[in-house]
N, C-alpha and C positions, 0 to 999 in steps of 0.2 A: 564514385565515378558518375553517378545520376546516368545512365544509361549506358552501354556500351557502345561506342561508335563503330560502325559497318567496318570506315579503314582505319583502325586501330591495328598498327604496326608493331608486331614483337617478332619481326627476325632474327630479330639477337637471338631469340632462343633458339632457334632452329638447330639443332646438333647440338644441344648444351644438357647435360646431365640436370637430375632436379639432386640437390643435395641432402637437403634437409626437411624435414617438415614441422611447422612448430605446433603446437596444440594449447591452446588456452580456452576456456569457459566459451567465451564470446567472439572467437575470430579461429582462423587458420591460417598458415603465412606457409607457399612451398618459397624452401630459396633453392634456387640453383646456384652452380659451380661458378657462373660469372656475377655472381651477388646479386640476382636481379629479383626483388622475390612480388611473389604475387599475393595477398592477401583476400581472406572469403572471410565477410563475416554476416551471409545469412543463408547459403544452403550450397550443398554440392553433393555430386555424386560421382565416384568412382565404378568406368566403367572397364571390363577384360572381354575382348569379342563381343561388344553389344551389350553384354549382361549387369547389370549393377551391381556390383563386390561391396560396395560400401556405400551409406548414403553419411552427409552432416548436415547437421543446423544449429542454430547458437539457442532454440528451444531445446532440442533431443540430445546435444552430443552426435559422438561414433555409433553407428550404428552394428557395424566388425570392424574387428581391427586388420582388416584388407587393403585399408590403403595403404599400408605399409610395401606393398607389390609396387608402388610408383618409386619408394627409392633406387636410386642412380641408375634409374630409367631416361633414355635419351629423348629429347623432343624430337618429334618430327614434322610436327604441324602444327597449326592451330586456324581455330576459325569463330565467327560472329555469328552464329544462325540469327538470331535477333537479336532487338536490343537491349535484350537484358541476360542476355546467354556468352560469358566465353568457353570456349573447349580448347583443350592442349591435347593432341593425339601424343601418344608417348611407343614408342618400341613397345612390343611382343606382346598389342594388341588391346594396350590401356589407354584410356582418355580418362582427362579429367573434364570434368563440366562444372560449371559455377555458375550462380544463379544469382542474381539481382535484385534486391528488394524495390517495388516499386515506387516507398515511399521515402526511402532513404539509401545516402550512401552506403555501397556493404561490398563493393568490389576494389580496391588499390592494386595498383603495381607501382612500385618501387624500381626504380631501374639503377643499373650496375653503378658503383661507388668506385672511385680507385682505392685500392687499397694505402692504407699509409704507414709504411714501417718506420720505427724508433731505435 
């Protein structure tokens, strides 16, 4: 994403479940219920009340396995504190935060697909 933009628009998520969460060496990808996922591939932390439950990075891995508390947590919010910061507030008190590497891309979103049934 080379920076996050201030009005970077993700309404869509707003009331949208996170569904899934994938885990691989070097990225993390949450997908929600409306397929829209958002991809970290260089640090995040998971927070409950303020507190950090979890941190990631594609040096360290999971730090606990707490982020597990974000699944089929609803969105409620989100925000840009700077530009290299996004946060997804989630129901009963979690946010996620994703961090930005300054030299490189390491934030995507992915947004919703229609589905195609056969």
């Amino acid at each position: 994403m080379y920076g996050v933009p201030k009005d970077l628009d993700l309404h869509r998520l707003r009331g949208v479940e996170l569904h899934m969460i994938w885990v691989s060496r070097y990225d993390v990808q949450f997908v929600f219920y409306d397929s829209t996922r958002v991809m970290a591939m260089h640090e995040l932390v998971v927070r409950r009340n303020g507190a950090d439950i979890s941190t990631w990075s594609s040096e360290r891995g999971w730090s606990s396995p707490a982020f597990q508390e974000l699944l089929h947590e609803m969105v409620i919010s989100y925000g840009v504190p700077d530009e290299h910061t996004l946060t997804i507030q989630f129901g009963r008190g979690h946010e996620l935060v994703i961090r930005e590497h300054e030299d490189f891309e390491s934030i995507q979103i992915i947004p919703t697909n229609p589905h195609v049934v056969l």
